[in-house]
N, C-alpha and C positions, 0 to 999 in steps of 0.2 A: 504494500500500500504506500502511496505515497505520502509524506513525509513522515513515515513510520520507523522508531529506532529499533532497527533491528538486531543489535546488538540486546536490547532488554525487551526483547519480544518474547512472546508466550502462544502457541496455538492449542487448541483443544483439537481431538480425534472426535469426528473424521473432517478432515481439511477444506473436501471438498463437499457442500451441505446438501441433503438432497440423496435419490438412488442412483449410483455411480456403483454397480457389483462388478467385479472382476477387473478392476485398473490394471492399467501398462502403464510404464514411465521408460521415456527414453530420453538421452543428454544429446545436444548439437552441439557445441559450444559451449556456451555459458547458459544453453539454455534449456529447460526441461519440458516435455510433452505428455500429458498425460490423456489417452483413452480408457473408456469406459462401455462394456456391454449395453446394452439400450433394449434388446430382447424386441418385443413388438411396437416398440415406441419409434416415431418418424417423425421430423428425420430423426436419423439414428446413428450410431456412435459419436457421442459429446468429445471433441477435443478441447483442452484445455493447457494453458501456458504457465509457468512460472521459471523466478530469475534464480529464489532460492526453496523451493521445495517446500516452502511452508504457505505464500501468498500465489491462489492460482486465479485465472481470469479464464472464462470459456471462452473462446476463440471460433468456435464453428463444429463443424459437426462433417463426419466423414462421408457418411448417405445423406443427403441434401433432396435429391428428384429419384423419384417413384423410376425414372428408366433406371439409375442406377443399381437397380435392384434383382436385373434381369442379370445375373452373373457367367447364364451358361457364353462360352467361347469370349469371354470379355477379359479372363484372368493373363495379363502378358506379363514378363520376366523383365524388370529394368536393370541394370548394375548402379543407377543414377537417381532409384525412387525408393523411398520405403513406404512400404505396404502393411497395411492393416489386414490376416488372417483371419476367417471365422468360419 
């Protein structure tokens, strides 16, 4: 949060509020990614950002449009993308 000292910060479990079951967290840089199952809820899978793993922001969401949803022959191999599994 902004102007927040986070040196004498304090978070309660769970970080992020709300049904978020089965999180991933991945690092870029300095910077942290967190997905979350979403099960029948649309759009579906919540992404969410933070700088230190305690302060997250949703960001967007990995199924956005109803064609997205259609997987058969859509699944391609990047060396350059990462990919959300389900």
């Amino acid at each position: 949060m902004k102007g927040q000292n986070h040196e004498t910060a304090t978070f309660k479990n769970p970080i992020v509020s709300g049904l978020h079951p089965d999180p991933s967290i991945c690092r870029v840089g300095n910077d942290y990614y967190l997905v979350a199952s979403s099960f029948e809820w649309f759009p579906g899978i919540p992404v969410f950002h933070s700088k230190d793993l305690m302060y997250w922001q949703q960001i967007g969401y990995v199924l956005n449009r109803p064609s997205q949803l259609q997987m058969k022959d859509r699944l391609k191999h990047s060396n350059s993308r990462t990919c959300t599994c389900y």
